[in-house]
RODREN-163131 format. One record per residue (C-alpha): x, y, z. Coordinates in pm, whole numbers, padded with zeros to 5 digits, always signed. Example, Ala and Ser with C-alpha at 12.3 -4.5 7.8 and 13.67 -1.06 7.14 Angstrom:
% RODREN-163131
+01230-00450+00780+01367-00106+00714
% end
This chain:
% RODREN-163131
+12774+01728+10938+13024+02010+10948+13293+02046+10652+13562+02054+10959+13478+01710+11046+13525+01624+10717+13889+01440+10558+14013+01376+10232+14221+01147+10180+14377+00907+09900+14137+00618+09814+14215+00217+09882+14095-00104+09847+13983-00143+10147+13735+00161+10106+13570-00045+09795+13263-00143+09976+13173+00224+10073+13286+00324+09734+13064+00125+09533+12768+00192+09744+12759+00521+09665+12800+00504+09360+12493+00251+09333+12359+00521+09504+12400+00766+09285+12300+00534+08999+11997+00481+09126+11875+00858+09139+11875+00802+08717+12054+01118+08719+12460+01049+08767+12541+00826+08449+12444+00628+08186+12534+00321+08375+12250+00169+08557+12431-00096+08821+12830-00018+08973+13075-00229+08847+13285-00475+09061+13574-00319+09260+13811-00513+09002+13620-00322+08706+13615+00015+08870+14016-00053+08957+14065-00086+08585+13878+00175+08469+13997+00459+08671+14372+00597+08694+14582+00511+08966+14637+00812+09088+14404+01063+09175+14138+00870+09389+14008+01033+09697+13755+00926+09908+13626+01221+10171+13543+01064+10533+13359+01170+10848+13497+01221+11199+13462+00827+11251+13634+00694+10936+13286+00595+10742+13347+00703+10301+13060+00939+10277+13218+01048+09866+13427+00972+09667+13630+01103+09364+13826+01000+09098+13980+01034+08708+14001+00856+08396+14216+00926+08091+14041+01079+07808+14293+00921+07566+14582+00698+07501+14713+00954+07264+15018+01120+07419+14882+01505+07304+14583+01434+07574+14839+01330+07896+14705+01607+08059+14316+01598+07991+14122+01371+08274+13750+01290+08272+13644+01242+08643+13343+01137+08845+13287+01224+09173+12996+01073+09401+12850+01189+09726+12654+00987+10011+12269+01077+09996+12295+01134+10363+12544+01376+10324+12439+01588+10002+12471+01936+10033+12696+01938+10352+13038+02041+10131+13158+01700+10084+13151+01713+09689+13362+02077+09717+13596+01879+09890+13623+01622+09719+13664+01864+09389+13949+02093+09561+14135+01793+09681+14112+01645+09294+14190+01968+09121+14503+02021+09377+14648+01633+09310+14569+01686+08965+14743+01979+08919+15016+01854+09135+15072+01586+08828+15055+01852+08551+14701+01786+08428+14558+02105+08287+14214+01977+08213+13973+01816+08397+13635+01807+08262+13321+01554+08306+12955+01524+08085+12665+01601+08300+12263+01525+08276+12167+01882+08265+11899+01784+08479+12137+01687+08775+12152+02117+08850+12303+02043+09201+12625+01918+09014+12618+02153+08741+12595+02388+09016+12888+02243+09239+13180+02201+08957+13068+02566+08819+13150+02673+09220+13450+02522+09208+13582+02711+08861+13506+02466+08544+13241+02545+08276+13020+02510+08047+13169+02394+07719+12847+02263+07544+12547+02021+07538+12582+01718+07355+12202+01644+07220+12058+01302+07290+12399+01110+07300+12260+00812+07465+11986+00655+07572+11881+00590+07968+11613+00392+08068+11426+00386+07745+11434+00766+07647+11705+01021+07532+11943+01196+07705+12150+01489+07639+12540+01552+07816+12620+01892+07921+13006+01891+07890+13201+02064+08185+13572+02133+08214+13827+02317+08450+14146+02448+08273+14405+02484+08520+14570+02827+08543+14900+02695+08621+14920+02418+08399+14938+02427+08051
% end
């Protein structure tokens, strides 16, 4: 699939289905999250901000990834410091749609005067350590054995983007 026939656009309720599969999806490859089973549409709703939820779709309309942010913290100093996710159809992995997906969110987020943007990653999951350092956030450090996943350790590698307008 070419990146031209690709569109970003805002995300909706009506693209929940889609949404979730992928992110089952993703799940299910033991290397996107802790979690092991998507939430409900109403849970993901809560749990992610209102604003900044894309969804990237195909020449016919069909989600193949989606994006989207959650605050860090309640405390007014963090306003403008966003974790985010973002989630790509297996079918369409490695065909630009996570760049996309990452430009659109680092455009709307900047937009809104976020200045960081930053998510923990397996560091086994290279293709996504490899996509957000393409699209300009780094390294800030590993987090050893945080949590445990299906019975064994697992360490975080922390990424963020600082914005170079913002802030």
């Amino acid at each position: 699939m070419p990146v031209a026939d690709l569109t970003v656009r805002e995300m909706t309720a009506g693209d929940a289905e889609r949404v979730l599969a992928i992110y089952q999806a993703g799940l299910d490859t033991g290397q996107a999250s802790f979690e092991t089973v998507a939430p409900t549409w109403a849970a993901f709703d809560a749990g992610r901000a209102p604003a900044h939820r894309l969804v990237a779709v195909d020449a016919v309309g069909r989600v193949v990834g989606w994006a989207a942010v959650s605050p860090t913290s309640p405390r007014a100093v963090y306003a403008g410091v966003v974790e985010h996710s973002v989630y790509v159809d297996p079918a369409t992995r490695g065909a630009g749609v996570g760049r996309l997906l990452l430009a659109g969110l680092i455009a709307s987020t900047e937009a809104a005067g976020i200045w960081t943007v930053q998510s923990g990653v397996f560091p086994e999951n290279t293709a996504s350590l490899a996509l957000h350092r393409r699209a300009g956030f780094r390294v800030v450090g590993t987090r050893e054995r945080v949590g445990r996943h299906h019975g064994r350790w697992r360490d975080v590698v922390l990424v963020e983007r600082r914005s170079p307008v913002i802030g």
